[in-house]
N, C-alpha and C positions, 0 to 999 in steps of 0.2 A: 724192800718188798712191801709192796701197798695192797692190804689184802681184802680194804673198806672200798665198799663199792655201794652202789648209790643208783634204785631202779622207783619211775614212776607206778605207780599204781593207782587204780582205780577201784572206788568203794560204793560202792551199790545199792543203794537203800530198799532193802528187802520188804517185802509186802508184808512180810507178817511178822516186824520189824527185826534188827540189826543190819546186818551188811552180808554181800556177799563182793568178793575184790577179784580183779584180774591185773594182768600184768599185762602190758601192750606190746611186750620185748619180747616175753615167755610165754605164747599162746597154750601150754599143758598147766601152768603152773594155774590155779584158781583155788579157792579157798570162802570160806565162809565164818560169820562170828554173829556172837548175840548182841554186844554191846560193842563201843568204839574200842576199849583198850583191847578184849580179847582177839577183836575183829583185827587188827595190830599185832599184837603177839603170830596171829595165826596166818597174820600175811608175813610177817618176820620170817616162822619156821618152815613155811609153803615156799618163800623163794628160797630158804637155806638146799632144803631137797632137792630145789631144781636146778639151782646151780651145782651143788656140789653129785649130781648125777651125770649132770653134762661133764664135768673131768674126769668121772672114774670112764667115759664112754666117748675121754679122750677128743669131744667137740669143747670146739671158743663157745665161750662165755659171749651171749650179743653183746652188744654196744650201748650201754641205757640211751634210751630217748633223752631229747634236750624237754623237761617236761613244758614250757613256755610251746611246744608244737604241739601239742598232744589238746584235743578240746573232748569235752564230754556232755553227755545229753544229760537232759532233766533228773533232777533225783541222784545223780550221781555227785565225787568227787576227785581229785586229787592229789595221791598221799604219794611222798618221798619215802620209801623204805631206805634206811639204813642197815646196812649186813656187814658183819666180822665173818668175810669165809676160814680163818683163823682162828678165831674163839668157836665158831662153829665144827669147824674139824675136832678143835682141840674138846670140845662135849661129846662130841656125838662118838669119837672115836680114839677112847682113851687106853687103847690096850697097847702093850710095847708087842714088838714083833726084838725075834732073834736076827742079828747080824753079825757073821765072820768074820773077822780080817786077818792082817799078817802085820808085825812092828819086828824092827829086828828083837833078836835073843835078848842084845844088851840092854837094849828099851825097857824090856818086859821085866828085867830083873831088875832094873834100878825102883819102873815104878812101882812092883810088886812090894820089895821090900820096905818102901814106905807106906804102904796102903791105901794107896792110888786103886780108885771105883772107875773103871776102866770106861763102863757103862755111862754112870756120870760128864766124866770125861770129853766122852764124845755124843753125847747129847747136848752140853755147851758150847762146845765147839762148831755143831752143826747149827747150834740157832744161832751161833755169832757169824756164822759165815753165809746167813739165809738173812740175816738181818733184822731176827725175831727179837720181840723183849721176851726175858724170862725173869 
């Protein structure tokens, strides 16, 4: 599961100086910074929002632009954002929720008795089968 994705953006040389960025894929997402790293960081955290809004509301993720199509007017530029929607989830949204199951009786008893973290258990199990590093 490849969870790096990869959106052009555009950096805007603000009149009364840093940047303000847009995204040419994600017409909502737009953001602003004083200097070039924050202006980065805060295009970083503006496309994590917009992307990770569009799954919980169940819409695709666009398509990035090929940026070599993309041309921009005076004063501006073009920046590659790099995103972990992964590492992004994994910060933004670190609470456990509760989950049920059923294993038989004798399951339950053998791993019990050895002290077997059930919890543990199948949160590695789920990232080995999701194809996550942990």
């Amino acid at each position: 599961m490849n969870r790096l994705v990869f959106y052009p953006a555009i950096f805007h040389k603000a009149e009364e100086g840093g940047f303000w960025i847009t995204f040419p894929d994600i017409p909502e997402c737009l953001t602003e910074g004083d200097n070039m790293t924050q202006a980065y960081e805060m295009a970083v955290n503006a496309l994590g929002l917009a992307l990770t809004s569009r799954e919980a509301e169940s819409e695709a993720l666009p398509e990035p632009s090929d940026p070599t199509d993309i041309t921009v007017e005076k004063d501006a530029f073009l920046v590659v954002i790099e995103f972990d929607l992964l590492a992004y989830k994994k910060r933004t949204s670190p609470r456990s929720v509760k989950k049920t199951l059923s294993i038989p009786e004798w399951l339950n008893e053998e791993a019990t008795s050895i002290g077997i973290n059930f919890s543990q258990v199948l949160q590695e199990a789920l990232m080995q089968k999701l194809q996550i590093k942990f």
